[in-house]
C-alpha positions in Angstrom: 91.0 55.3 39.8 92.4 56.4 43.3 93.1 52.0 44.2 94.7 51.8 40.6 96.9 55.0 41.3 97.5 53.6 44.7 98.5 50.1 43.5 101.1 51.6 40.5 103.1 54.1 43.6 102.9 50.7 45.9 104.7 48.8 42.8 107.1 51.4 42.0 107.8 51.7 45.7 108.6 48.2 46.0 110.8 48.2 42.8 112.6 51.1 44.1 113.6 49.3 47.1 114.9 45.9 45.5 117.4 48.1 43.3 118.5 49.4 46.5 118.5 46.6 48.2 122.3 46.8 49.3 121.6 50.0 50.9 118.6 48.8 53.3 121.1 45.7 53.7 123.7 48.3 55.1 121.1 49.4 57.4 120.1 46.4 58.9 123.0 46.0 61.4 122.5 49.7 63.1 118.9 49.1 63.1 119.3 45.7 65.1 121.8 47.0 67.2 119.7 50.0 68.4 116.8 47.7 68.9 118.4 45.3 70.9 121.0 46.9 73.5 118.5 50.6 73.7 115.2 49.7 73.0 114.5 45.9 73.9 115.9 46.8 77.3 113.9 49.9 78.3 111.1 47.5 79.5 112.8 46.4 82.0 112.8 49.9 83.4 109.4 48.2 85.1 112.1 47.4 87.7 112.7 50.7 89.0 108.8 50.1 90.8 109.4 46.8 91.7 111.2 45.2 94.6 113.1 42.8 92.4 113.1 39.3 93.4 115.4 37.3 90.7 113.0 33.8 91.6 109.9 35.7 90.8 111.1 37.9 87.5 110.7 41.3 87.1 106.3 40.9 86.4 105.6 38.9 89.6 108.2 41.0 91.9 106.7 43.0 94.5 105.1 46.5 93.8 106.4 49.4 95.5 105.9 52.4 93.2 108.3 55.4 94.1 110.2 53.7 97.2 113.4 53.4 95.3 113.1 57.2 94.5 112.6 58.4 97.7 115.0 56.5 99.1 117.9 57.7 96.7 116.5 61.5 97.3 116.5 60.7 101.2 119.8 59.2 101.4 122.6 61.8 102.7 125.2 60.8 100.2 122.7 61.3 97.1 123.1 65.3 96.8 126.8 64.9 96.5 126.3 62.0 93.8 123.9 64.5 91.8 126.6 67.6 92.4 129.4 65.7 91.2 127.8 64.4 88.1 125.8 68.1 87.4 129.2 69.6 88.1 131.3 67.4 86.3 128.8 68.0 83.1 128.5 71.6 83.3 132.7 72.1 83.4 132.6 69.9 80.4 129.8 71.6 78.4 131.5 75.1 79.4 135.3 74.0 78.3 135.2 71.6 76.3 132.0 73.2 73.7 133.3 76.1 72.1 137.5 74.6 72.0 136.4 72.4 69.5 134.8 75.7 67.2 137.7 77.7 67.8 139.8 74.9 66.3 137.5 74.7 63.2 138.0 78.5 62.6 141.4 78.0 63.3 142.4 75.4 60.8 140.1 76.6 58.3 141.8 80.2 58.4 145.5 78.1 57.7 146.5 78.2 54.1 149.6 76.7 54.6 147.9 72.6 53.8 150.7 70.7 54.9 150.4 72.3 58.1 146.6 72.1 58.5 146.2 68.5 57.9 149.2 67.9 60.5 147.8 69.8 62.8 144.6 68.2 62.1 146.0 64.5 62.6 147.7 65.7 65.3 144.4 66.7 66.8 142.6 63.5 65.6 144.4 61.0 66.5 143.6 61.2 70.6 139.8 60.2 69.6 140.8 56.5 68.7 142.6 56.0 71.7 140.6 53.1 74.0 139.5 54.5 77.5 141.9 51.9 79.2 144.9 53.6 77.3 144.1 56.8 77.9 143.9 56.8 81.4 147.1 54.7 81.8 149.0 57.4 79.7 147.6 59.7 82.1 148.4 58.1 85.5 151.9 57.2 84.3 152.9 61.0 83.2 151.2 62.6 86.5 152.8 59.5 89.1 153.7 61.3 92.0 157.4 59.4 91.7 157.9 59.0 88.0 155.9 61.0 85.9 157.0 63.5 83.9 155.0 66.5 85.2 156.2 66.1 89.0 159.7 65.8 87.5 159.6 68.9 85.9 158.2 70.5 89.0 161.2 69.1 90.9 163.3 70.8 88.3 162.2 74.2 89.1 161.9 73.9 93.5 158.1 73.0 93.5 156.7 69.8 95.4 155.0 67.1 93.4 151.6 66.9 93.1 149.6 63.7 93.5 147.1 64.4 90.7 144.5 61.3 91.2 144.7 61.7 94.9 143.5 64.8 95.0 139.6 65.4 95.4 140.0 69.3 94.3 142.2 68.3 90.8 139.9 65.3 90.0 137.5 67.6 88.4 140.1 69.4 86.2 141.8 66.4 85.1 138.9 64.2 83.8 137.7 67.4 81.7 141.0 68.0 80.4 142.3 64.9 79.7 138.7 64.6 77.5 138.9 67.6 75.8 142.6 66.6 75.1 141.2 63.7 73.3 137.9 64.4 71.6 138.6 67.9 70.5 140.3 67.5 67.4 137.2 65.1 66.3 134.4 67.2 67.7 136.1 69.7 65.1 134.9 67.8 61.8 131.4 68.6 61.7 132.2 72.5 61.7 134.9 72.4 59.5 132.9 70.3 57.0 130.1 73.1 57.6 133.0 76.4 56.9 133.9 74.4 53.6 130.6 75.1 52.6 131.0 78.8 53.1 130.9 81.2 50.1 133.9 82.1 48.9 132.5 85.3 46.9 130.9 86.3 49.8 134.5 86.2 51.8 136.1 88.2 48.5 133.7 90.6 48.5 134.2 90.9 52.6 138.3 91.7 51.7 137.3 94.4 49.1 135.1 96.4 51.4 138.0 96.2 53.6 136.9 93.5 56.4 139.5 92.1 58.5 140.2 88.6 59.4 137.9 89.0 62.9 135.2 90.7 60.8 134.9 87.8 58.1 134.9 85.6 61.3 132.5 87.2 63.0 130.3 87.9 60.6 130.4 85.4 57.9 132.0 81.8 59.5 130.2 81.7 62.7 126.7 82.4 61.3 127.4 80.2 58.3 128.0 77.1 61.1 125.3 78.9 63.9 122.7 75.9 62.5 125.1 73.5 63.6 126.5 74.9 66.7 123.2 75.2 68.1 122.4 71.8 67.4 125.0 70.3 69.0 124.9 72.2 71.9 121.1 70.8 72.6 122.0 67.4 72.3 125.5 68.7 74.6 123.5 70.4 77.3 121.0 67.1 76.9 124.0 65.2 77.7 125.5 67.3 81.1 123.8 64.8 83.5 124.8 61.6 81.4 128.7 61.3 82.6 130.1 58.2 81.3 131.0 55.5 83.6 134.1 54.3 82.0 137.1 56.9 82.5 135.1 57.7 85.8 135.9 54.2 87.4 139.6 54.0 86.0 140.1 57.4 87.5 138.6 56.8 90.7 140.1 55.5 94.1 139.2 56.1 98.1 141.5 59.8 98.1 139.2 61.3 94.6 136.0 60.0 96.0 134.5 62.7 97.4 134.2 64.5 93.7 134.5 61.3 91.6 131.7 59.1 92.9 128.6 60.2 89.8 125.4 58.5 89.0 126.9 56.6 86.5 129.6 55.1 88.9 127.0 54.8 91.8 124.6 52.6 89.8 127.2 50.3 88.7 128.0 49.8 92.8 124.2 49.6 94.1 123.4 47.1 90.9 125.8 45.2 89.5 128.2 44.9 92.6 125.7 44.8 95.6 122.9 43.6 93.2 120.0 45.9 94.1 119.0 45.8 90.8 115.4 47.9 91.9 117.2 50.4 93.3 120.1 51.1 90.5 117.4 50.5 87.7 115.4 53.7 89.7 118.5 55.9 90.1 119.7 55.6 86.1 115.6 56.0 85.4 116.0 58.9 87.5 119.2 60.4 85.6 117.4 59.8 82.2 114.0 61.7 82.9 116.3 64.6 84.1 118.3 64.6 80.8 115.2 63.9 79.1 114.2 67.4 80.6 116.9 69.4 79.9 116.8 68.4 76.1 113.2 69.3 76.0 113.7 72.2 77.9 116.9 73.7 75.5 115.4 72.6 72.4 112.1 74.6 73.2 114.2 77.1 73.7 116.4 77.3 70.6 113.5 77.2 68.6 112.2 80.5 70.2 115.0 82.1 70.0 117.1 80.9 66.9 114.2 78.7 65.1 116.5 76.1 65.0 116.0 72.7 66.8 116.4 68.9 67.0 112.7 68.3 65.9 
């Protein structure tokens, strides 16, 4: 009876899916792509123990367990590297986390809709901007010469300022300049969450005399808690994982003392100097510390909130 039963919910499972069939079909290209460029490659993290010899392949290179590891911790410029990319993450996850709620509450407070979906465009529109453009706009407003903003500062008596070839501003204007451009997108998944948001239960708030901060306080931000805490696992997660991209544009010889990062370091020691043992043990080494700090936040949501990633 049980192998009968069995055989029907296999048949009816199997039916199911060839109705559907243009759904699994729009899977299929995400699924490929995540097994081929993140997890097809994670077995070459076999490298980061290995003295890599390009003639013998990574399974017949030498074996040299944590060498790689302790040379990176031993090497005098490697507590900078880890500063600047710790530091670098934890002024991004400070700033640039609770701009984009403030923004939700913000629009979703305008009543006036023309406004708010200007404002929202507005806001949006710095998200599809390529790296490579970004950082040109950015150079060519703050050029010590021509841009705009050491013009103005000539205007009123003050000396230009040579933005990128300062180490102290460096940190500032990466973190800015991102917050500039994902804000306004970061923004979607808590406004989509305050549309959900009982409007009876905001009526009722106005009759028994709340004010606008009240409703705020005490309706919109525990409506949305769920997904603020969410994302700021998977943010804190992400501190130590500072993209190499706008990093390299932004960086030159005068910034380098607070612009050289993991991320920038591995693509030197790798893919420029090819020590591809000793990069392949320095990103390894970047990962398991993220990998910690997501364990580590999520275990602690849960206790506190009961909310978490898994």
């Amino acid at each position: 009876m049980y192998t009968r039963l069995d055989a029907i919910e296999r048949k009816s499972k199997r039916t199911k899916m060839k109705s559907q069939w243009q759904f699994y079909l729009m899977l299929l290209p995400p699924l490929l792509y995540i097994l081929t460029f993140h997890y097809t490659p994670m077995f070459g993290i076999v490298m980061a123990f290995k003295k890599f010899s390009v003639s013998r392949g990574i399974w017949g290179s030498q074996w040299v367990g944590f060498t790689h590891f302790k040379q990176f911790l031993a090497s005098p410029s490697s507590l900078r590297i880890i500063w600047n990319t710790l530091y670098l993450g934890i002024y991004t996850l400070i700033v640039g986390f609770p701009i984009p709620i403030l923004l939700a509450i913000g629009l979703n407070e305008v009543g006036n809709q023309r406004f708010k979906k200007t404002v929202q465009m507005v806001t949006y529109a710095p998200y599809f901007i390529s790296t490579v453009v970004m950082v040109g706009l950015v150079m060519q407003i703050t050029d010590l010469r021509t841009g705009v903003i050491n013009d103005l500062l000539r205007l009123v008596g003050k000396d230009p300022i040579n933005f990128f070839g300062s180490a102290t501003i460096f940190p500032s204007l990466y973190v800015w300049t991102g917050i500039w451009q994902t804000t306004g997108y970061s923004a979607i998944i808590y406004l989509a969450a305050l549309s959900g948001v009982s409007k009876e239960l905001q009526e009722v708030a106005i009759v028994d005399g709340a004010s606008r901060l009240q409703r705020i306080w005490h309706i919109d931000l525990p409506a949305i808690r769920p997904q603020i805490i969410i994302l700021l696992i998977f943010n804190v997660g992400a501190v130590m994982n500072i993209g190499f991209e706008k990093v390299y544009l932004m960086q030159n010889p005068l910034n380098m003392a607070t612009s050289e990062v993991i991320a920038t370091f591995v693509y030197k020691i790798g893919l420029v100097n090819a020590d591809y043992s000793f990069s392949t043990a320095v990103g390894l080494f970047n990962s398991v510390i993220s990998f910690i700090l997501l364990i580590t936040v999520n275990e602690l949501a849960k206790r506190f909130s009961d909310t978490g990633v898994w």
